[in-house]
Every structure is written in structure tokens, then in C-alpha cells.
C-alpha positions as a Markdown table, in Angstrom:
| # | Residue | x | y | z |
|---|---|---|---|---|
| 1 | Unk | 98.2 | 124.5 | 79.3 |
| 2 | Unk | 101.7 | 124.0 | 79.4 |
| 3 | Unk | 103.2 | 120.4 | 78.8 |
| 4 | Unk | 105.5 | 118.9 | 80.9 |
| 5 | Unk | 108.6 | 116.4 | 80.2 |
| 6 | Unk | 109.1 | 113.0 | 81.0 |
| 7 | Unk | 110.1 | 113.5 | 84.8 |
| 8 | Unk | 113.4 | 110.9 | 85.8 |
| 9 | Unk | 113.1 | 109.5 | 89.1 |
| 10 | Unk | 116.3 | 107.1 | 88.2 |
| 11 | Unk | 118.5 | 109.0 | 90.5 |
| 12 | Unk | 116.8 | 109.3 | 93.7 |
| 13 | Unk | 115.0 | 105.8 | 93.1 |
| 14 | Unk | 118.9 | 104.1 | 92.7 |
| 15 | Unk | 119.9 | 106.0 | 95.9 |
| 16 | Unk | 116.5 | 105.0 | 97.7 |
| 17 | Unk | 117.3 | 101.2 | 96.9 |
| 18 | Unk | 121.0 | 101.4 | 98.1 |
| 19 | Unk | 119.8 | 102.8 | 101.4 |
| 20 | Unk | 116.4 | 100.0 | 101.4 |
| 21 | Unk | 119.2 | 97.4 | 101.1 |
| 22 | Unk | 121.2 | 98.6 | 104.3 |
| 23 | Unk | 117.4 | 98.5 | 106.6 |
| 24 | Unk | 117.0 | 95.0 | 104.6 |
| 25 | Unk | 120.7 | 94.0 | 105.9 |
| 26 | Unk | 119.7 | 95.3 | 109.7 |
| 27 | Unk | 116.2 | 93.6 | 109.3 |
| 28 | Unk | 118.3 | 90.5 | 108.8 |
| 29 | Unk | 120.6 | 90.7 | 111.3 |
| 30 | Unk | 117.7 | 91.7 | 114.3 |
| 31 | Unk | 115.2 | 89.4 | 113.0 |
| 32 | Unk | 116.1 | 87.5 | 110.5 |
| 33 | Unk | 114.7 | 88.4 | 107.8 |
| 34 | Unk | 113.7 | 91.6 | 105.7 |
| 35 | Unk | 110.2 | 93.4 | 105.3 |
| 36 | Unk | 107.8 | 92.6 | 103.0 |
| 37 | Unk | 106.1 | 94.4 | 100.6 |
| 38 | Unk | 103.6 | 94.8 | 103.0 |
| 39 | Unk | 105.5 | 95.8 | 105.7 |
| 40 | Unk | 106.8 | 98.4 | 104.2 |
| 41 | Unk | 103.5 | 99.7 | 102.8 |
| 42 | Unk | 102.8 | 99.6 | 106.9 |
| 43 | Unk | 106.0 | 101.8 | 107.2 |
| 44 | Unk | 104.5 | 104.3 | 104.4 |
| 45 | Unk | 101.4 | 104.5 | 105.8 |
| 46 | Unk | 102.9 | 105.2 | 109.4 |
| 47 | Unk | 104.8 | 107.9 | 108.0 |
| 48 | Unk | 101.7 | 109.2 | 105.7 |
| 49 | Unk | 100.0 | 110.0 | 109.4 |
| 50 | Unk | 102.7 | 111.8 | 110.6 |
| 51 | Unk | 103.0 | 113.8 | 108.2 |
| 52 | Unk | 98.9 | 114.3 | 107.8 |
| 53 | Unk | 99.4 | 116.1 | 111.8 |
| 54 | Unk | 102.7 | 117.7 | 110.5 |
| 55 | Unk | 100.3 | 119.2 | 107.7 |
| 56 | Unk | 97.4 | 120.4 | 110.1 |
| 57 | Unk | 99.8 | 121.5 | 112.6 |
| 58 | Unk | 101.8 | 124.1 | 109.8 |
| 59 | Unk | 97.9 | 125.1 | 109.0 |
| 60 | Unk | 97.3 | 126.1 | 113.4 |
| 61 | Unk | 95.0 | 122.5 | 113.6 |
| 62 | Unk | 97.3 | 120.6 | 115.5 |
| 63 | Unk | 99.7 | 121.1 | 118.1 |
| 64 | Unk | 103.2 | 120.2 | 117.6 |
| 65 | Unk | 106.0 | 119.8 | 119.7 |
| 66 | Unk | 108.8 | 119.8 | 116.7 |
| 67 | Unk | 110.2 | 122.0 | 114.5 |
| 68 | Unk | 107.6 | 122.1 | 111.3 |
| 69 | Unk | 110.4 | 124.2 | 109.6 |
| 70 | Unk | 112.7 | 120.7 | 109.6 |
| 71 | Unk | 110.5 | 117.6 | 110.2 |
| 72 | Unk | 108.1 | 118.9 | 107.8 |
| 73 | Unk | 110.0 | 118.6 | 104.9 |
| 74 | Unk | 112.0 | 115.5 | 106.5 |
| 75 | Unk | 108.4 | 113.4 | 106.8 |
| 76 | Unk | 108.1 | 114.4 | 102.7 |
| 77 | Unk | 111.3 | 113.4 | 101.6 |
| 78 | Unk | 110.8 | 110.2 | 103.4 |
| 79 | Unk | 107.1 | 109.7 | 102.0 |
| 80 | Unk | 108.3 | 110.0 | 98.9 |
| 81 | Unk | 111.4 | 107.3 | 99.3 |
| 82 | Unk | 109.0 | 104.8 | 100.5 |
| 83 | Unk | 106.8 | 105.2 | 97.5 |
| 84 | Unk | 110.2 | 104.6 | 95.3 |
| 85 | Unk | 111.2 | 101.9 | 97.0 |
| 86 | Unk | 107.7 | 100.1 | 96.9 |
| 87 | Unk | 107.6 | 101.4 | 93.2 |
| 88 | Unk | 110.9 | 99.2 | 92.3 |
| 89 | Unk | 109.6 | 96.3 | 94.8 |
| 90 | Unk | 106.5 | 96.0 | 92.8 |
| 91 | Unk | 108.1 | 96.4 | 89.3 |
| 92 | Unk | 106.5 | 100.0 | 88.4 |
| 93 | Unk | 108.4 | 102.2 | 86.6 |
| 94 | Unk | 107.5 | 104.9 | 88.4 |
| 95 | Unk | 108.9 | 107.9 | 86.2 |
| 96 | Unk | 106.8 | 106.1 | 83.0 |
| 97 | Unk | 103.5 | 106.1 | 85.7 |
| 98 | Unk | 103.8 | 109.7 | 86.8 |
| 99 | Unk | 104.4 | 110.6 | 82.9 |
| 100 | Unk | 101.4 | 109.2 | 82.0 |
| 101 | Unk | 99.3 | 110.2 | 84.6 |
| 102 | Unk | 100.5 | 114.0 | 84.6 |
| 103 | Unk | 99.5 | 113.6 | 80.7 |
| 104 | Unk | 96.4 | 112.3 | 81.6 |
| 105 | Unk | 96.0 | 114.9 | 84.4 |
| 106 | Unk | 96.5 | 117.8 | 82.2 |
| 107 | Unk | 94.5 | 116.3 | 79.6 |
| 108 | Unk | 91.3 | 116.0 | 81.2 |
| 109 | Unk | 91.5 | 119.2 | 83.2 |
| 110 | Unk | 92.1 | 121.4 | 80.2 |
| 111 | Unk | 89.1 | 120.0 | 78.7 |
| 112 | Unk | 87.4 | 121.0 | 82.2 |
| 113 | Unk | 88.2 | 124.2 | 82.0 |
| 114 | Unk | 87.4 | 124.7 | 78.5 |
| 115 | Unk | 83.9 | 123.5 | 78.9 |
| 116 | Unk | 83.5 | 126.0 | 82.3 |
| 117 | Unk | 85.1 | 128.9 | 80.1 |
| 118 | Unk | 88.4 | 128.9 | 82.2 |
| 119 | Unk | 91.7 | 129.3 | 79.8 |
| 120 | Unk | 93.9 | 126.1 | 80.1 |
């Protein structure tokens, strides 16, 4: 099984945080103070169900009055900016977790497929 690289997140996670910082600054100004860790797990997991119907809609389960072709991969680029943003908020590096978890991930299924006879 091929072995992947150390994947770097710093980029998009620096760019994440600048935009965080500008909701933080509106939060402040409209209610006076920013979200919480919490909060923004709420906001997340908000956007984690939208993009659940997005999913069953592109597979004919759900109707949808958008366009799948655009929102779809809007709803995932925003997923994934909430997890950096709660990554940084919470003090995980997240490009040395998904290192070690791919590792562990490819790890564990090669030995898988070994033992059922599949090549790895």
C-alpha cells in the first residue's frame, strides 16, 4: 500500500484563523462577545446536516432546491474550515493528527487485507 507524506494544513488553517478573527470582531460588535468553543462546534455541526441532505440529494434521496454543482462543494470547504478553526481553538495540530491517523489507517487496513487475501 502506498505511503503517504506528512499532509500541511498550515496554509489554509492560517487563512481560516484570519477569516475566524473577522466573525469574532462582528460577534463583538452585535453581541458583545465572540463564540465559544462550543458554539462553534454548534456552527459545525449545523453545517455537517446540510451538507448530509446536500449528499443524499446528489445520490436522488433528497430534494433540493439549489445548485448541488455549487453548494455542494461550498458546504465542504466550509466543513472543513470549521474543523481547522476548532483544531487551532483546542490546541491540535491538526496536520501532525491526520499524519498519524492516515498511518495508523493504512496500517491496520493492509494488515486486513492481508489476512482476507486482498493485496494492499
Amino acid at each position: 500500500m502506498k505511503t503517504t507524506s506528512d499532509t500541511d494544513f498550515s496554509q489554509a488553517i492560517e487563512r481560516s484563523l484570519k477569516i475566524r478573527a473577522i466573525y469574532n470582531q462582528l460577534e463583538l460588535l452585535h453581541h458583545g462577545s465572540a463564540w465559544t468553543n462550543g458554539e462553534d462546534m454548534i456552527g459545525l455541526v449545523s453545517d455537517v446536516g446540510e451538507l448530509g441532505r446536500m449528499v443524499m440529494a446528489a445520490d436522488g434521496r433528497w430534494l433540493y432546491q439549489g445548485d448541488l454543482n455549487t453548494d455542494l462543494p461550498d458546504k465542504l470547504a466550509e466543513c472543513l474550515w470549521w474543523i481547522f478553526v476548532l483544531s487551532d481553538r483546542l490546541g491540535i495540530n491538526l496536520t501532525s493528527a491526520f499524519s498519524a491517523k492516515m498511518a495508523e489507517l493504512e496500517a491496520s487496513l493492509g494488515t486486513s487485507l492481508e489476512r482476507t487475501g486482498g493485496q494492499s
